[in-house]
Each structure stands twice: as structure tokens, then as C-alpha cells.
DOKERO-312771 format. One record per residue: y, x, z of N, C-alpha, C in turn. Coordinates in steps of 0.05 Angstrom, whole numbers, plus 5000, padded with zeros to 4 digits. Layout:
BEGIN
YXZYXZYXZ;...
REM end
This chain:
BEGIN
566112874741565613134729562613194732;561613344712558113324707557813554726;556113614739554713884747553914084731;555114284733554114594723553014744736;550414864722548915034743550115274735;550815454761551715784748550815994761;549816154758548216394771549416494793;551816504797552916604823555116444834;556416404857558016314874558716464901;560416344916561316394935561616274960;560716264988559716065002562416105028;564115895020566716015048566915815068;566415895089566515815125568815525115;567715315125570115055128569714915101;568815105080569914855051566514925036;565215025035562715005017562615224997;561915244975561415314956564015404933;564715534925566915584913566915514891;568615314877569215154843566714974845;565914884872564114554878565814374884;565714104870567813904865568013834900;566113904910566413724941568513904958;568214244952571214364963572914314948;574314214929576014384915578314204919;578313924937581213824951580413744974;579213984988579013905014579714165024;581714085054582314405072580214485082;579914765092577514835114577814635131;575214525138573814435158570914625167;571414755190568814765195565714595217;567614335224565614195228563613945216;566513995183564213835166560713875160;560413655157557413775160556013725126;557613605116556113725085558313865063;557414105068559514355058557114355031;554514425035553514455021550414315017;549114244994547314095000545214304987;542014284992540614364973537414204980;536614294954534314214955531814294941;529414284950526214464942526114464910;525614684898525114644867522014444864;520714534890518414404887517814074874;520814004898521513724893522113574868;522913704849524113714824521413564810;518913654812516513584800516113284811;516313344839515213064848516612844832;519512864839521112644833520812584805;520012764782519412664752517612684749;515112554769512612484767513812184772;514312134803515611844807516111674778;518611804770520011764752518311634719;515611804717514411814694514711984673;516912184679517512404666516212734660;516712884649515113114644516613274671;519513254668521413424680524213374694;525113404712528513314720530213584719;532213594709533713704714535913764737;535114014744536914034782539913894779;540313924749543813894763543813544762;542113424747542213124740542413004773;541113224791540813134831543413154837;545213264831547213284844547613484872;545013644873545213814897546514004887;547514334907548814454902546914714893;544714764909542514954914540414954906;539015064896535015024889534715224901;532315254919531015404929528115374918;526315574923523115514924522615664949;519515624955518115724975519315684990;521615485006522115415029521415095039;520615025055520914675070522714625075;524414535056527814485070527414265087;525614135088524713805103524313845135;522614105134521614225162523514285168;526514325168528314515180529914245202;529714055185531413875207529713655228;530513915247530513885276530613575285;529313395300530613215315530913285352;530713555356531813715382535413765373;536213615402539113605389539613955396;538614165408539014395416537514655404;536514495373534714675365536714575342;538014885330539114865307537915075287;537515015261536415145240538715205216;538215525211539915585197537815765166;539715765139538415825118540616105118;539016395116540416585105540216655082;541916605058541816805033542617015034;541217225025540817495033540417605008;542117904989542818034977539818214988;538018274967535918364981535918674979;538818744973539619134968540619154993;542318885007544719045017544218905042;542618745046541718625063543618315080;546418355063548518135070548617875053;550217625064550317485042550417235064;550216965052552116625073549416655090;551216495108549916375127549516075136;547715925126548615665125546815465148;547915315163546215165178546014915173;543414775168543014555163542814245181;544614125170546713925193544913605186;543213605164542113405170539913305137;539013125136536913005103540012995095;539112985061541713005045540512695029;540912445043538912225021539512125004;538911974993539811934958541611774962;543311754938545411514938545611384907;546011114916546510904896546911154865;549011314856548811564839546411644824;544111544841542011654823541011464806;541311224813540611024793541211094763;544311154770546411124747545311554735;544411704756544211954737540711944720;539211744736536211804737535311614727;537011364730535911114706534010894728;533210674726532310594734529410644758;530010654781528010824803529211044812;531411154801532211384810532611424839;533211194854534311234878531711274900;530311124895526011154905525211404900;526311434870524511654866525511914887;528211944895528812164913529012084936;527911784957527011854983526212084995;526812155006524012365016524312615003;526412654988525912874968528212944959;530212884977533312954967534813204978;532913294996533613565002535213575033;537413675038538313735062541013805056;542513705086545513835083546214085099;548614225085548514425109551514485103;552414665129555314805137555515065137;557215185126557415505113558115575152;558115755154557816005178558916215183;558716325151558916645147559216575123;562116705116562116675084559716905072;560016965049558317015031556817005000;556517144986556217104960552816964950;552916794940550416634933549216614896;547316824896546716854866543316744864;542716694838540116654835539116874841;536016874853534817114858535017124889;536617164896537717334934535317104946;534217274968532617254989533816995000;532016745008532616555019530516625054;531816565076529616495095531716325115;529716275124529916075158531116245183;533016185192534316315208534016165236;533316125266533616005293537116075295;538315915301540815945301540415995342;543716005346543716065370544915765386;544315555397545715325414548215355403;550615485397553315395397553815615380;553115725361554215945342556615825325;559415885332561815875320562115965290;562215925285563215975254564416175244;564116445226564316645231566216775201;568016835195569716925167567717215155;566417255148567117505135568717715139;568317935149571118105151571618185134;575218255131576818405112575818625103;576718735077576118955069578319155074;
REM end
């Protein structure tokens, strides 16, 4: 199934992203560690420079997320007790996921076949990051992205009922 980019989603504790092919036959797990992947819009340039291209298209990556103005690269820690977390943040209401990032998200054989010959070189280094939902939460283009210090053992948290 191709990737669709869509302006809003839903980010639920154990399974990822809501109507992302990677939840949608899997039970909650919340110690999987790629619930969700993303990666730098910045990156997007590099890799169709590699490439020889003008431009790549985010969904042709297969990540789940574009961000800008963040280092998703800087976030992963090799302190096994330093955990880094990404908050999307509703910038009215001040709520929104909580996601912690569990490790590089690196390319796979896939890109050859989405990016054509080099594809898989071309996103060394540049494939972004994985991460695990936290705090459910609603994820739209626009909402406040930042860097969160997580706490040593922060449990995984539902959203409360309405």
C-alpha cells in the first residue's frame, strides 16, 4: 500500500499513528519501539541532491512524520539513561503526543525499489529516527514540535477519558 500524506492523525500509546499500515494489525504494544518513525524536512534536500534530483517526496521515504527546525539525529542518545522525547503540541491548548525516540530509523533495501538506483546511500545518515507513543494525542501539520528530557523510566501514559 503507497503512503498518504494527511494533515492530521492520531498518536495512540502501544500501536503508533492511527490508519498507519504499521498499527493497523498489530495489538497495543507499548514496548515496541517503532510505533512511529520521522524524519528532518531538511533531509529531504540532502537526499535529492545525493540522488541528482531537484526534489524527493516525504511519502516516497516511507516515514511517518516531517518535522523542520528540529535535529532528529541529535536526539539519539548513546547514554543508556538519557532518554529523549519529541512533544507535539496544539499551540492554543497547549496538549497533544508524546513521543520518545527509541533509536536511527535506517534505510532499508525499500528504498532502492521507492528511490531507484542509490536510494539506499542516498538515506544513510538521513533516514530519520524511531519513536514510541507515550501519551496519546492528536498530530496535525502546523502543532509545535520540541525536545522533551524524558524522566529514566516514564511509563506510558493513556490520555484520559472524557
Amino acid at each position: 500500500m503507497p503512503a498518504v500524506a494527511v494533515d492530521e492523525t492520531t498518536a495512540i500509546v502501544g500501536l503508533g499513528l492511527l490508519g498507519d499500515r504499521g498499527s493497523l494489525a498489530k495489538l497495543p504494544n507499548p514496548s515496541r519501539k517503532r510505533q512511529v518513525t520521522l524524519i528532518q524536512r531538511e533531509h529531504l534536500a540532502v537526499v535529492a541532491a545525493v540522488l541528482g534530483r531537484s526534489s524527493v517526496d516525504a511519502t516516497m521515504l516511507r516515514r511517518n512524520l516531517v518535522v523542520s527546525g528540529l535535529n532528529l539525529m541529535a536526539l539519539r542518545s548513546p547514554l543508556r539513561d538519557l532518554r529523549m522525547g519529541v512533544e507535539i503540541l496544539d499551540p492554543r491548548s497547549g496538549e497533544g503526543a508524546l513521543l520518545e525516540v527509541s533509536g536511527p530509523c535506517e534505510p532499508c533495501s525499500a528504498m532502492e525499489a521507492a528511490l531507484g538506483s542509490g536510494g539506499y546511500n542516498a538515506m544513510r545518515g538521513h533516514g530519520g529516527v524511531t519513536a514510541r507513543v507515550l501519551r496519546d494525542g492528536p498530530v496535525k501539520v502546523g502543532m509545535t514540535v520540541r525536545v522533551k528530557l524524558l524522566a529514566p523510566h516514564e511509563p506510558p501514559s493513556p490520555a484520559p477519558s472524557a
